[in-house]
N, C-alpha and C positions, 0 to 999 in steps of 0.2 A: 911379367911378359915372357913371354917365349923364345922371342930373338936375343942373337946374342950380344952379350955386354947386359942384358937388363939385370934385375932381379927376381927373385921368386915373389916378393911379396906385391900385393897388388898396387898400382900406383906411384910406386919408389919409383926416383933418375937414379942411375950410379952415380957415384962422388964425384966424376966430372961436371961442369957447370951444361944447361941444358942449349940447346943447338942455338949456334948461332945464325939468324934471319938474316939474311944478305937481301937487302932494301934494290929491290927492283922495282921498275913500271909496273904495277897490280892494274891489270884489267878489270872493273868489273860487270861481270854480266848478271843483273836484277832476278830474271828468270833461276838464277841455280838458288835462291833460298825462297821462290814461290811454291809452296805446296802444288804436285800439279790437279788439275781436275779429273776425277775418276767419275764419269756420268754411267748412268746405267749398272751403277753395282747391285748383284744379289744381296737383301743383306742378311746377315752372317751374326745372329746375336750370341751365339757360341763364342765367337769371336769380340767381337765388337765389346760385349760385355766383360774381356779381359782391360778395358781401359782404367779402370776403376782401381785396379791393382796400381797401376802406374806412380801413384802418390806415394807408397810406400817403397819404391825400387828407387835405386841411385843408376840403376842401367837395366834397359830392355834390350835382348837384343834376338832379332828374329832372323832366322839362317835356314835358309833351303834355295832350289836351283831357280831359274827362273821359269816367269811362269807360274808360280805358286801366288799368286797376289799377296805378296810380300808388300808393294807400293800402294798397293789398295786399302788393305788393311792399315797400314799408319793415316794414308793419307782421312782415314774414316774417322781414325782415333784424333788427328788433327781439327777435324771439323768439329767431332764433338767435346774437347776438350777447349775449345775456341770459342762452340759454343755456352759453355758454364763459366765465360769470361776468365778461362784461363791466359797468360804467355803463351805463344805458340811458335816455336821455331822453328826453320826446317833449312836443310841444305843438301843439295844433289850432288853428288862427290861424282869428277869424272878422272880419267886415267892426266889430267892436266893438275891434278892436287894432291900429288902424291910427290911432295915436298913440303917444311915444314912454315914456312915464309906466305904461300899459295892456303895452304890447309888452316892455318889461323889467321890469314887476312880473310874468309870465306865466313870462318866459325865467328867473329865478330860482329861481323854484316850480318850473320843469320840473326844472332842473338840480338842485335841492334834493333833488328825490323819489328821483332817478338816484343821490346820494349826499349823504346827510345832513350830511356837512361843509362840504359847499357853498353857497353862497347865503343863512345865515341872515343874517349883518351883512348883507347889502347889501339886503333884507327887508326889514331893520330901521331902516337908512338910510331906504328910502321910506316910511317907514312914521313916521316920527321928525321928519322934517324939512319946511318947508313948499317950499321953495326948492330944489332941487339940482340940480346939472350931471350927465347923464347920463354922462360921462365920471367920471365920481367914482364912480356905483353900477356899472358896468363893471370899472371896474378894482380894483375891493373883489371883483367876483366871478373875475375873472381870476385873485386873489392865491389866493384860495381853488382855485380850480382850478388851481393852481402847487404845492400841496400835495397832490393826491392823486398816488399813484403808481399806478392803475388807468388803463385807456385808457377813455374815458370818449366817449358818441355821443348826439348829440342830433339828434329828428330834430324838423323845422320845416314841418309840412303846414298846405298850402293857402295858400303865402306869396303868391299871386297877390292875399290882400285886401288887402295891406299897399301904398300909393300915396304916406306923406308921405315927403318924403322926409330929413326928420327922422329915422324910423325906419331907412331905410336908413342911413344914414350910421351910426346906432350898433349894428347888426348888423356895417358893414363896418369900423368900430373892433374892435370882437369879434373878430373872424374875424381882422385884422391881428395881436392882443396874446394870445389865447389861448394855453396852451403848449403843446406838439407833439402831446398825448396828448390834445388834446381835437377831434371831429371832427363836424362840423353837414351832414345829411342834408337837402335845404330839398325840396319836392314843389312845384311851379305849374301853373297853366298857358297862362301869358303868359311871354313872355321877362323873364329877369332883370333888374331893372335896376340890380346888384348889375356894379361892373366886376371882371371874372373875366380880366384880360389876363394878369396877373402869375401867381395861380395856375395858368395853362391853360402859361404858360411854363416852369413851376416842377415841373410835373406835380403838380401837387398839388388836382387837381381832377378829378371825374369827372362824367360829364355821359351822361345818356341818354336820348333824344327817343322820341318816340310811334313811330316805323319800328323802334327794338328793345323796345318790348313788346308788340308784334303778336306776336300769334300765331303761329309758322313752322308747318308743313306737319305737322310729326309732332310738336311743342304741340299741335296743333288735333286729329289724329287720337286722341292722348291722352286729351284734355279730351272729348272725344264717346263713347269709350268707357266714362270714368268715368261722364259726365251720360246717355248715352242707348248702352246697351251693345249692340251688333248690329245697330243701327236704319239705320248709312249703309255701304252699296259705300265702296272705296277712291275710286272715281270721284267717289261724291255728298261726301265727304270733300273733292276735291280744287276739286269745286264750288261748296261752302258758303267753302269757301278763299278764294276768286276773286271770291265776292260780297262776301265781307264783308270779306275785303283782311286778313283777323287782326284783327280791332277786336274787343274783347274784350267792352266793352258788347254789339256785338248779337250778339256768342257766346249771351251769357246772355240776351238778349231772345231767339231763335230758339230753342232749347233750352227754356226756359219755356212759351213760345207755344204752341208747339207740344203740349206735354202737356196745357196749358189746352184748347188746341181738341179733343185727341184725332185729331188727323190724322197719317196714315203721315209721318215724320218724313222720308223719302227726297221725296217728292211735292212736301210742305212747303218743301223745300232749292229742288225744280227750280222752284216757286214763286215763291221771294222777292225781293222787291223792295223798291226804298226807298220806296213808296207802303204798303204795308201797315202795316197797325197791328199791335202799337205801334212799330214802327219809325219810321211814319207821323208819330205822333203826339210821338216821342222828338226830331224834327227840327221837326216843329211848337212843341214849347216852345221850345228852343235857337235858332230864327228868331224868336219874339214877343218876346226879350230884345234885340233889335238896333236898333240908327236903321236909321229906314222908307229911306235912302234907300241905305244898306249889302243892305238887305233886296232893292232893286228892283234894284240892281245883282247881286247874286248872280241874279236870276231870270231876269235879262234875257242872263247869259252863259252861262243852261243850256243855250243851242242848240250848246256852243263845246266841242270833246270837249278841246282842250288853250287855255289861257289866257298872254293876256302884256298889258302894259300898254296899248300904243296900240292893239291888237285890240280889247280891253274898251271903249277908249275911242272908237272908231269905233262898234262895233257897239250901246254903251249912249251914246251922247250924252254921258257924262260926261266932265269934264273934269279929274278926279284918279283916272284907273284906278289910279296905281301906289301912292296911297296910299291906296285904299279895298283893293285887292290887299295889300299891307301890312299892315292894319289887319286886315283876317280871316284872316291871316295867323297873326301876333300872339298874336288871341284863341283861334287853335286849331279853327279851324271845320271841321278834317277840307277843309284846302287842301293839296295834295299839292305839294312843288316836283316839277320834273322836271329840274331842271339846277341846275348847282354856282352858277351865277350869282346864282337870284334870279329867273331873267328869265320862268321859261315855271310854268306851276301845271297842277293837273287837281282836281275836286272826285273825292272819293273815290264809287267808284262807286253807291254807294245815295244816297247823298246829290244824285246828279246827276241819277239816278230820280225824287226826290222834287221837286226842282228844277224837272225838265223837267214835269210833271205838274202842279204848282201854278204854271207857265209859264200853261201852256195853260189852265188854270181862271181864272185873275186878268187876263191878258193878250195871250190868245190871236190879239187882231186883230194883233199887234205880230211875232207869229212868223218871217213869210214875209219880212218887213222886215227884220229880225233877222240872217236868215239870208242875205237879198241884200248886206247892208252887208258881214258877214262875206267872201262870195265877193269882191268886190271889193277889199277889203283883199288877203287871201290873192292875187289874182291880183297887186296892185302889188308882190308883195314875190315872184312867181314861184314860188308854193308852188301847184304847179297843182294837187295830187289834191285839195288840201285845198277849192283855187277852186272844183272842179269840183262836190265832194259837198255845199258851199253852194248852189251855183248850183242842182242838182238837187232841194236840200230846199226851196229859194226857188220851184221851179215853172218857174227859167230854163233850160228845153232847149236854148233855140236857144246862149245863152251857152256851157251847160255842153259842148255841140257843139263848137264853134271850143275851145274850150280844151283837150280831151281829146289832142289830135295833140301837144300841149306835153309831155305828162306818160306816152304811154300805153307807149314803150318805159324811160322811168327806170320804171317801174313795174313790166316784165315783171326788168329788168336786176334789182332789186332782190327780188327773186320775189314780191311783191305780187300774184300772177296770178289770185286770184279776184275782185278788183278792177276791172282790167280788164275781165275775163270778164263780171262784172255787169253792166260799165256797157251792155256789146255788149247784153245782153238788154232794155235799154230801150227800146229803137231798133227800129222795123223794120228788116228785113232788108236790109242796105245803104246805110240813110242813112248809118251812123257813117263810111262807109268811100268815099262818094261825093267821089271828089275829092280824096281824103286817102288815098293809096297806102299811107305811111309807118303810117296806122292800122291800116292792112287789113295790113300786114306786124307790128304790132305783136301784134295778137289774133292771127295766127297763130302767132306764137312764143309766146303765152299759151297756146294751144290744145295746143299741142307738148308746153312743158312742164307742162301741166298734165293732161298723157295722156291728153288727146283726139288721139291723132293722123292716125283717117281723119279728122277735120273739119277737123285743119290742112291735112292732105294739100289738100283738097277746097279749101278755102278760100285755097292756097296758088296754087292751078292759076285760080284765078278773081280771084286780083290781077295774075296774072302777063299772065292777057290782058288786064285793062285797063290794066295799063303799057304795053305792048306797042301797043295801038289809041291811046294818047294819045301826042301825037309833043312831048310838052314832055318826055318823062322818056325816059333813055337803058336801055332795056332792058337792056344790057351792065351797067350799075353796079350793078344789083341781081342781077346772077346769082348771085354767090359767095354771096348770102346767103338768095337762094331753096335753095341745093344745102343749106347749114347747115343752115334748118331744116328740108329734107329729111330729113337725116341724123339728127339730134333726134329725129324723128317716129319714123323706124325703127330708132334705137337705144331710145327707151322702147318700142316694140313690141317689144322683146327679140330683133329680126333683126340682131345686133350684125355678120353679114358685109355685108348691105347698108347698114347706115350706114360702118363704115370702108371701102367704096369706097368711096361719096359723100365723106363727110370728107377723106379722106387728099387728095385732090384741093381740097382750097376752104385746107388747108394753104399759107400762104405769101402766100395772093392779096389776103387782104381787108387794105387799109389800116385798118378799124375794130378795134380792142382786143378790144372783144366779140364779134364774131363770128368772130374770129380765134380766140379763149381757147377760145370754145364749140367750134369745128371742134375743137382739140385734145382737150377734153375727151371729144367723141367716140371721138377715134381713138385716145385711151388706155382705152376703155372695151373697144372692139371689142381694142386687141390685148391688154390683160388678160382677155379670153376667150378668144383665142386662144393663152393661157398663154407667149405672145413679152414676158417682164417685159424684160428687154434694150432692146429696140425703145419699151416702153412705157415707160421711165424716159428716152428718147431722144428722147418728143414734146416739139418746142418749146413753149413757153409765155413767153406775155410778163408780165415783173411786173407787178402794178397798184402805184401808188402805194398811201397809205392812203387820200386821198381818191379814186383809183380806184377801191380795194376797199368804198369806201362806197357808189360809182354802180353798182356790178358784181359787189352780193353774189351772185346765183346763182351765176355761172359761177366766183366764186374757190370760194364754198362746194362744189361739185362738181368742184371741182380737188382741196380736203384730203379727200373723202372717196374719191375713187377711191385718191388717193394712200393712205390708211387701210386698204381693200382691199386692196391689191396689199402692204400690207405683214402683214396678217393672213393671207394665204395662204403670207406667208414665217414664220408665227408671231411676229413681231416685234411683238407685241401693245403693250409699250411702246410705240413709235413709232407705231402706227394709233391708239394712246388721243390721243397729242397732237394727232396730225392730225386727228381727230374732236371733240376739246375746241375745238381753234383753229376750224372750222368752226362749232360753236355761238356758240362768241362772239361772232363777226363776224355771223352770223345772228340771233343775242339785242338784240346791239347797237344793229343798223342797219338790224331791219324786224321784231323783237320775241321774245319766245318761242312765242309763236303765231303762227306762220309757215311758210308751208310751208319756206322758209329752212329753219327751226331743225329741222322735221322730220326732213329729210332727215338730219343728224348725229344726232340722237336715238334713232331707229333701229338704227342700226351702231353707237351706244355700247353701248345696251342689250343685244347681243348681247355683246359686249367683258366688261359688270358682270355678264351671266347665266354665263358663261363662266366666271368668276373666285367664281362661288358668291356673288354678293352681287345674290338675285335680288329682292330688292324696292326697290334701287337701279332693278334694270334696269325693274320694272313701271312704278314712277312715272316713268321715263322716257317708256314707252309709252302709258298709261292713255289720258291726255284727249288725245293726239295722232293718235290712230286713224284718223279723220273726213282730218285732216291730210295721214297718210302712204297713206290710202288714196285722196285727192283727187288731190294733185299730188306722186307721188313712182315711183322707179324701181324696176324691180322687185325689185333688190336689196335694197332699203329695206324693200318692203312683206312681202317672202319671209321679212327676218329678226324682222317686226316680230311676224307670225304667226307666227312658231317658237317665237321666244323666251315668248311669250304664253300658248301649247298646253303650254310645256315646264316652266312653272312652275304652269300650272294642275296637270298629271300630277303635278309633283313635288309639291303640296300633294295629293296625291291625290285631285281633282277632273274624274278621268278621262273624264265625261260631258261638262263644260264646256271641256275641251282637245279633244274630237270636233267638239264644234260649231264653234268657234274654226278647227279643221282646215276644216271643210267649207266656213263663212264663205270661208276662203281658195283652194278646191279651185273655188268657183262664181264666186268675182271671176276666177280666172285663166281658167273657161271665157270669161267673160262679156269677156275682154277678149283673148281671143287669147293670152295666158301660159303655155303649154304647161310653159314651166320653173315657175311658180307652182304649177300644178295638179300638178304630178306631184311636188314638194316637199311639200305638203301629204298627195298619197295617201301615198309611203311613210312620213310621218311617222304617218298612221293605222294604217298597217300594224304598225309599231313596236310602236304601244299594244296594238296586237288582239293580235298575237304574244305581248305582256307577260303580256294576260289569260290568255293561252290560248286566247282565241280562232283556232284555227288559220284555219277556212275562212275566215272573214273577212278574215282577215288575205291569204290568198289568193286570194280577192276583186280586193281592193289589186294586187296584184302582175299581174292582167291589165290591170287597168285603166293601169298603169303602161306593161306591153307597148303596149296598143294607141296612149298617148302618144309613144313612142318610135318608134313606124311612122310618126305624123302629123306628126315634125321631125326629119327626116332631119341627122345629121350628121357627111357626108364627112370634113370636117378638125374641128379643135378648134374651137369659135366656145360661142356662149351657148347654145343646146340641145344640145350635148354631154353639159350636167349632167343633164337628160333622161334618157340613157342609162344615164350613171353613177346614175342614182337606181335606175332598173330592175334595176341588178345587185346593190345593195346590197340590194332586194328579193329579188332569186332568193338571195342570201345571207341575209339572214333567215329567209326562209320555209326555206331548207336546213337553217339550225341548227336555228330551230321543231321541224323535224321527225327533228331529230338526223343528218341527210346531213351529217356533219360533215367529210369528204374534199372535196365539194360544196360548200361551204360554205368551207372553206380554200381552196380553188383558186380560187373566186370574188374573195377578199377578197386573196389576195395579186398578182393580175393588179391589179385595179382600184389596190391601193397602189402598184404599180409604175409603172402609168400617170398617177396622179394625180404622183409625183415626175416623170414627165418632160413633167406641165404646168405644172410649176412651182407646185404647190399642195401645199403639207407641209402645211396645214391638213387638208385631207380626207384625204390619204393617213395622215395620223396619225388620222382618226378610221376610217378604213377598218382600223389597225395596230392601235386599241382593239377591237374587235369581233373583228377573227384573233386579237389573244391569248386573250380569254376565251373561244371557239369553242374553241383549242388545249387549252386547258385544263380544257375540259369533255371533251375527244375524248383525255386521259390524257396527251396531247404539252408535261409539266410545263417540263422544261427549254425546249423551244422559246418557248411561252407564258413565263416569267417573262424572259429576255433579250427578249424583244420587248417587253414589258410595262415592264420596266425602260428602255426606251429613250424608252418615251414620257413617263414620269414625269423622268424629269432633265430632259426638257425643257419641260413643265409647271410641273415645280416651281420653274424659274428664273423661269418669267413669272407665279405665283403662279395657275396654272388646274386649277380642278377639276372644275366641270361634264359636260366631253366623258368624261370616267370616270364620272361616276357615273351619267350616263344609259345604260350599257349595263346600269344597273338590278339586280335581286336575281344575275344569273348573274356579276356580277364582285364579288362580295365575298368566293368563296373563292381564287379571284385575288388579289386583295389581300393579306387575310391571309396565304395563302403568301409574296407579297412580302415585306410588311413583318417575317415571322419568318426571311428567308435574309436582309433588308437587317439586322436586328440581329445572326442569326449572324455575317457576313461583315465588320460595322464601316461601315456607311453612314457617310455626312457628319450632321453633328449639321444639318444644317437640310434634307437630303432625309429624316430619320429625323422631323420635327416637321414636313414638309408630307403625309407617308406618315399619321401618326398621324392629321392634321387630317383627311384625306382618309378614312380608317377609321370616325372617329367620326359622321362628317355622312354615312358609307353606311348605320350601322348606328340611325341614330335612325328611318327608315321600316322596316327590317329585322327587327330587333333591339328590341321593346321590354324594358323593365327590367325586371325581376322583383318583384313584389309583394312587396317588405317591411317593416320595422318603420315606414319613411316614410308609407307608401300605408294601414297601419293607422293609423298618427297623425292623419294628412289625412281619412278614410273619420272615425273617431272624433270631429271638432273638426265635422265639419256635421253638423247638426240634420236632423231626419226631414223637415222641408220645404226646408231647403237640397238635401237629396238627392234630394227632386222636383226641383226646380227644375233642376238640376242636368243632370236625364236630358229633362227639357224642352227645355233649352238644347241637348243634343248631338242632339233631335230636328230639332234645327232650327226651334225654337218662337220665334217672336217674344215681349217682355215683355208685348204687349196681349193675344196667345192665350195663353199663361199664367196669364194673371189671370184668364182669362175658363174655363180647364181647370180652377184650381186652386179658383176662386172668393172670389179678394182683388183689392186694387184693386193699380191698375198700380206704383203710389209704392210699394206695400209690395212688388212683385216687384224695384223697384229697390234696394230696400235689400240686401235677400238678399241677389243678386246681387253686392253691394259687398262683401257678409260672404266670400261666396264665392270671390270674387277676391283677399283676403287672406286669407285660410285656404288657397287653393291657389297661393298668391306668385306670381300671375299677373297681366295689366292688361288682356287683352280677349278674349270671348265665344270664339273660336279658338282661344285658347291654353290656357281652363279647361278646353273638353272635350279638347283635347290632352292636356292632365294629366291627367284624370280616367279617358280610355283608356289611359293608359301603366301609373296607379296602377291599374287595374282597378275604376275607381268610377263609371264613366258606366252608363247603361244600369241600375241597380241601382236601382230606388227603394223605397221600403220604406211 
């Protein structure tokens, strides 16, 4: 134990005898060892399925602030563990049991209720005697609990009121002498001061903090579907995420609120903050409980987005940051650490809302102070961005000026480049860069890579003369790295033959790592367009150390992703997965998940998880990153970000919103000079129109593609190449469209010929899916399944189904003839169960069920207003316009709903009318 007098070892008294029980009136009140009821829980198998552990632990103990369903969670593991006919104990600890006399007359009763052979002598004892050593009524109950042969659990909520430490020490008697079969669940929300070394060595301990019962990402979509069913986008889901960090409490405060007010529950999300009530007011009480000077410390480091001791302690005057930081710590005040140390904190983001806002009400003349003391800190310890965005909120330009030249290339290096870019916008036009070359060359490589690149161009050309006119700087030194981010500028313009001139030339010259790395990254870009992988596996690159790769995230992160590339057009999808994971991490790492960093890998995963059919992997990859990959990213990036996006919108059958998504994408590539974007986007409309049957449209498409491929000419192989090839996969579509199916094959097997000898088995295998079903539909059965067959062995090794099944309703009598020669003939039992997988997921949009004895059962179990409701829901009706069609209140359309959801074994608003069309029930109301 921790307090003083104990020992270090776990469960030891000291050599004094254990506290003497002074035999008083014991009240008792039944309700503190009834487990209470928790109705309406999410539930939480993440969770819930930690009970299974339990058996093996001698103590669980779960510690975070409230609010967290700390009481929820036991009370679940209670039920379930009560019900496999375990013992079941429980006791509610309030600030009246923190003595040792109160504390083990409770723990007896609990244990008692749990199993009736337990605890009556030792009852009896306190009840009997004026005098007694709690070591005495412990081990009367111990003996008793040496004789049941049941595993027996007891759980110990709200142990945070219990401080003497009297009581601890005969808890941690308990806990040392119990016998194997007995196991104590304890709930806080202060640290233990129970010494837990031995168990935690023994493993005989489980422990789980307020960061695992947050809410993850798909708990929370869950839990929104159950409480407010239809009401939030995957986006606003991913949004409410983000505000409230998983805190469970303002789950259910937001949720609540929101119904109280009657306000659009999406509107509500983009909303909220930590000043609203009652969130407002939920940080309001939890603050009035503190010493005032705890209170003014919190308020005074709301200017502070990340916290550490002598920060606090500079910035607030105090002179015990680490133990006022400590202290709220402790208590659980929603103090986030950010490091295995101890050293750095963050308040959790609403919280810092409310913070910063009750700043400025109580003490707003102290602000600007606040925020100068901060900047100066941060500049002695060399943390300039940080110096700078004090100095800025302080009102100090001239400081935050001189400082920016410190920080403004680690900051491009690190791809922080809206940062930068920002700062550029405060300034007139040229001060930033007055005198300061090094800045004026940093925003240009912002500018670059953040795909502005006529204004890097422009801005490139007007540092170059002022180095050039000032005779202190050697014009020569800075050429190789003017040519770089030449090259930069017009490799993201997608002119990938005039950046690798420039590049292949600045190759060798630069003494600097990064601009060295970057030329290369170039001229592996330009020559993986010109399908020379040989040459491109042959550009040098120099390692970065790991704290190189920490100064020099961009350019490593755009080294695994080219390299990721170049190995998904060899289909080596394994190896581009890693190299795209290893690129997030170091981007997640070392400049966050919101980053254009992280972007840029996120992207070319999502294509990888859309690929592999695990398409809502790939959306939450893309979702909130949009903004991101459309800001500062390559066109490769943003090509696959819209594909993949349009291609799962189609494949949910959301054919309107995958046009839009197209068009989104067909006007950023006009708007940006993207010839390859915009002619990726039209023939992907083409696809769809063709799908509808829209023919002429679709042929539309296929001019508009023509006149793209006149506007980038391209001689040899380079980056609008794909231009062309999109064009003919056009004249190929529209040929099948319209059954020119000789046209049509001669189209597709040119383009696969040439796509193998650019070294791209990617597209040449998606150009070999589209000739086989074309064969196939044109009666060329044998041709079509050996072609067809070659693409699937080699799919099935890298587990990819997607590029089959988007050639949509014409490849599933393809299939099925496959899969019945591969069972004739003896397929391999694991190409015969990727064929199967691959059948089933074509025929779930194809192919619905057939209405039988199921879909009567289902149709039978809802009620005639469930069955409204029902055809409401597939109209697309929100729960407020229902209420307001059907003429009941909102709460009652939410019950339904619940009813409906387990009547059709489903868990959200999507997936009932999905059931309801397959069973033939939507649409029907009666």
């Amino acid at each position: 134990m921790t307090e003083p007098g104990s020992t270090g070892a776990e469960g030891e008294l000291p050599p004094s005898k254990g506290a003497i029980l002074d035999r008083k009136q014991l009240e008792f009140l039944a309700t503190k060892v009834v487990p209470p009821r928790c109705e309406g829980l999410i539930p939480r198998p993440r969770l819930l399925d930690m009970v299974s552990q339990l058996s093996g632990k001698r103590l669980a103990v779960i510690k975070a602030p409230a609010g967290f369903g700390k009481t929820s969670l036991v009370a679940a593991w209670s039920e379930e563990l009560q019900q496999s006919g375990n013992a079941v104990g429980w006791l509610t600890i309030d600030p009246d049991d923190d003595e040792p006399a109160t504390f083990i007359f409770y723990l007896c009763h609990a244990l008692h209720r749990a199993c009736d052979t337990v605890g009556t002598a030792a009852i009896d004892l306190i009840g009997e005697r004026f005098l007694l050593d709690s070591r005495a009524i412990l081990s009367t109950l111990v003996n008793d609990l040496a004789d049941v042969d049941d595993e027996i659990y007891l759980t110990l909520e709200d142990y945070h009121w219990i401080t003497n430490p009297e009581v601890h020490e005969a808890l941690s008697f308990f806990l040392k002498h119990a016998p194997s079969n007995c196991h104590v669940v304890l709930t806080t929300r202060t640290a233990s001061p129970l010494s837990l070394a031995s168990l935690r060595a023994r493993n005989r301990l489980l422990e789980i903090d307020a960061p695992a019962l947050r809410f993850d990402l798909l708990e929370m979509r869950h839990f929104i579907e159950v409480e407010r069913p239809g009401t939030l986008s995957p986006s606003d889901v991913r949004l409410l995420h983000e505000k409230t960090e998983g805190w469970p409490a303002a789950l259910r405060i937001v949720t609540s609120t929101s119904i109280q007010l009657g306000q659009d529950f999406g509107q509500y999300v983009h909303n909220l903050s930590g000043v609203q009530r009652p969130i407002g007011a939920y940080f309001e009480e939890m603050l009035d409980g503190l010493p005032r000077d705890m209170v003014q410390f919190m308020l005074r480091t709301a200017v502070l987005d990340r916290l550490c001791a002598p920060l606090c302690e500079v910035v607030t005057g105090a002179s015990s940051g680490q133990e006022l930081l400590r202290s709220i710590e402790q208590r659980q005040l929603l103090l986030m650490p950010l490091d295995q140390e101890g050293q750095w904190y963050r308040y959790h983001s609403l919280l810092a809302e409310y913070l910063s806002q009750r700043l400025e009400s109580e003490l707003g003349n102290e602000i600007l102070g606040l925020h100068q003391r901060a900047s100066l800190w941060y500049a002695a310890q060399e943390l300039w961005t940080e110096a700078v965005q004090h100095a800025f909120a302080a009102g100090d330009a001239v400081r935050a000026l001189g400082w920016i030249k410190n920080c403004a290339m680690p900051l491009v290096k690190r791809g922080d480049l809206f940062t930068l870019l920002g700062w550029q916008r405060l300034f007139p036009a040229g001060l930033l860069m007055r005198g300061q070359p090094e800045v004026g060359l940093a925003i240009a490589w912002g500018m670059a890579l953040a795909v502005r690149y006529d204004e890097s161009l422009a801005l490139l050309s007007e540092v170059e003369r002022d180095i050039s006119a000032d005779r202190s700087h050697d014009p020569e030194a800075f050429r190789c790295e003017y040519d770089t981010i030449r090259s930069v500028a017009f490799a993201l313009k997608d002119d990938s033959e005039a950046a690798l001139s420039i590049a292949q030339d600045c190759l060798g010259r630069s003494a600097d790592p990064w601009t060295a790395n970057v030329a290369s990254n170039v001229v592996r870009f330009g020559r993986l367009k010109r399908g020379d992988l040989r040459e491109f596996y042959a550009t040098p690159w120099i390692s970065y150390s790991i704290e190189e790769d920490r100064r020099n995230v961009f350019a490593s992160v755009y080294y695994r992703c080219l390299q990721g590339m170049s190995e998904v057009q060899l289909l080596r999808f394994g190896s581009a997965d890693r190299y795209y994971l290893d690129a997030m991490r170091l981007a997640e790492q070392h400049v966050g998940p919101n980053s254009a960093a992280a972007a840029l890998p996120a992207s070319l995963i999502a294509r990888v998880r859309y690929e592999q059919g695990r398409l809502d992997e790939a959306e939450s990859l893309l979702i909130d990153r949009m903004p991101l990959i459309n800001g500062g990213a390559l066109l490769d990036c943003v090509l696959s970000a819209y594909s993949v996006m349009a291609r799962i919108a189609a494949h949910r059958m959301n054919v309107e919103w995958a046009h839009t998504l197209l068009e989104l994408a067909e006007n950023q590539g006009n708007a940006r000079g993207w010839g390859r974007l915009s002619a990726a986007a039209v023939l992907e409309r083409a696809r769809l129109f063709f799908n509808e049957g829209r023919i002429d449209e679709g042929a539309g498409c296929i001019k508009r593609l023509e006149r793209l491929a006149a506007e980038y000419p391209a001689p040899t192989n380079c980056a609008w190449s794909d231009i062309h090839w999109y064009a003919a996969f056009g004249r190929a579509y529209l040929a099948s469209a319209e059954e020119r199916f000789d046209d049509a094959i001669s189209i597709l097997s040119g383009l696969r010929d040439e796509f193998e000898s650019a070294g791209n088995r990617h597209l040449a295998f998606r150009a070999q899916a589209h000739l086989a079903t074309v064969r196939f539909r044109a009666k060329q059965v044998a041709e079509a399944l050996d072609s067809f067959g070659d693409i699937v062995k080699v799919f099935a090794r890298a587990s990819i189904y997607q590029p089959i099944l988007d050639e949509g309703k014409e490849v599933g009598p393809l299939l099925a003839a496959f899969q019945d020669k591969a069972e004739r003939t003896g397929g391999s039992r694991e190409l015969m169960s990727y064929v199967s997988n691959l059948s089933a997921t074509w025929k779930s949009p194809y192919e619905a069920e057939p209405r039988d004895a199921s879909a009567s059962a289902a149709a039978e179990s809802l009620s005639p207003r469930e069955s409204d409701i029902l055809g409401l829901i597939a109209a697309g009706l929100s729960n407020k316009e229902i209420a307001k069609d059907l003429a009941i209140a909102p709460e009652t359309v939410k019950s339904h709903i619940k009813n409906i959801f387990i009547k059709l074994k489903v868990e959200k608003r999507a997936q009932a009318v999905s059931r309801a069309q397959i069973l033939g029930l939507a649409g029907t109301r009666t």
